[in-house]
N, C-alpha and C positions, 0 to 999 in steps of 0.2 A: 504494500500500500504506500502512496507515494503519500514526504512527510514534507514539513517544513521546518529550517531549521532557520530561526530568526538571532542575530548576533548584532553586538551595538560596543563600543566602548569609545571610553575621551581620544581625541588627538588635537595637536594643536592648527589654530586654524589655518596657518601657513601650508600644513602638508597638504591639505585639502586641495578640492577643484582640479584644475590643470596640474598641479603638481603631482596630488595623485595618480592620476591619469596616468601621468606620463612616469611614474617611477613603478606603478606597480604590473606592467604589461606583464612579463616572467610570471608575477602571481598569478594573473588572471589564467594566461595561460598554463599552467601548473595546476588549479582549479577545476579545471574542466576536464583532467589527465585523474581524477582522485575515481574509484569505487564508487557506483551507485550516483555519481551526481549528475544530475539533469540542467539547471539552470543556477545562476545568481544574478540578483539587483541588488547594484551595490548603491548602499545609502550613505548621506551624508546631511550635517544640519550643522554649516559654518556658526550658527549663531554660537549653537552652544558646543560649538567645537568637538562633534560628534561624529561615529565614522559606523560605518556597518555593513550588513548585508541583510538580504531574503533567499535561499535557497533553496533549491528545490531540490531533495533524493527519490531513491525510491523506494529505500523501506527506513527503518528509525535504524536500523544498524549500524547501514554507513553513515548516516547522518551523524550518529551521536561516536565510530570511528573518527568521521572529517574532524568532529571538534576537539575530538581529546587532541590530534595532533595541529590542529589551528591554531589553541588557545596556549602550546608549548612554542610555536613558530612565533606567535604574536609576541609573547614575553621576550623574543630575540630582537625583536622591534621596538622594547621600551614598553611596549603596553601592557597595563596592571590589572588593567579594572575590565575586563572584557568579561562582560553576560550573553549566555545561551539561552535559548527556549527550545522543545522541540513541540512541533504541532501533527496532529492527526489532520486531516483534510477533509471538509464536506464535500464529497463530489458532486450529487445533486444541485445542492445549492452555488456551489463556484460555475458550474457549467451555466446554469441560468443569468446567473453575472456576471459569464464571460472571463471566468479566468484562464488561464495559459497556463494549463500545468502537465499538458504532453508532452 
């Protein structure tokens, strides 16, 4: 069953926007190479100097694999404070709403 795996921690707001962008190409594309992963929207909220994702697996295994080794990669990066969630997915209801979870 395909899951979500929703992730958020501080960055400062320099690395953001373009910056990001342009430094994390290698990651992204290393992302997409992991077990079970189907999609990411990577997020971010300059205001409050926030950085993240939405991802999409496709069962809670790999998802909750990616993170164990995400949130040791991340701490390579300086970052402390990085929260998980993992979600179950209404399919009825998202298909109605048009979500993109194939």
């Amino acid at each position: 069953m395909t899951v979500l795996l929703q992730v958020d921690f501080s960055m400062p707001a320099e690395m953001l926007g373009e910056n990001l962008s342009n430094s994390a190409i290698g990651l992204a594309e290393s992302i997409t190479q992991e077990a079970g992963f189907i999609s990411k929207i990577w997020t971010e909220n300059l205001a409050a100097k926030e950085a993240g994702g939405i991802y999409l697996f496709t069962d809670r295994k790999s998802a909750e694999r990616y993170w164990d080794m995400h949130k040791k990669r991340m701490a390579t990066f300086g970052v402390k404070n990085a929260n998980a969630k993992i979600f179950d997915i209404n399919l009825p209801l998202t298909k109605i709403t048009h979500g993109k979870i194939d």
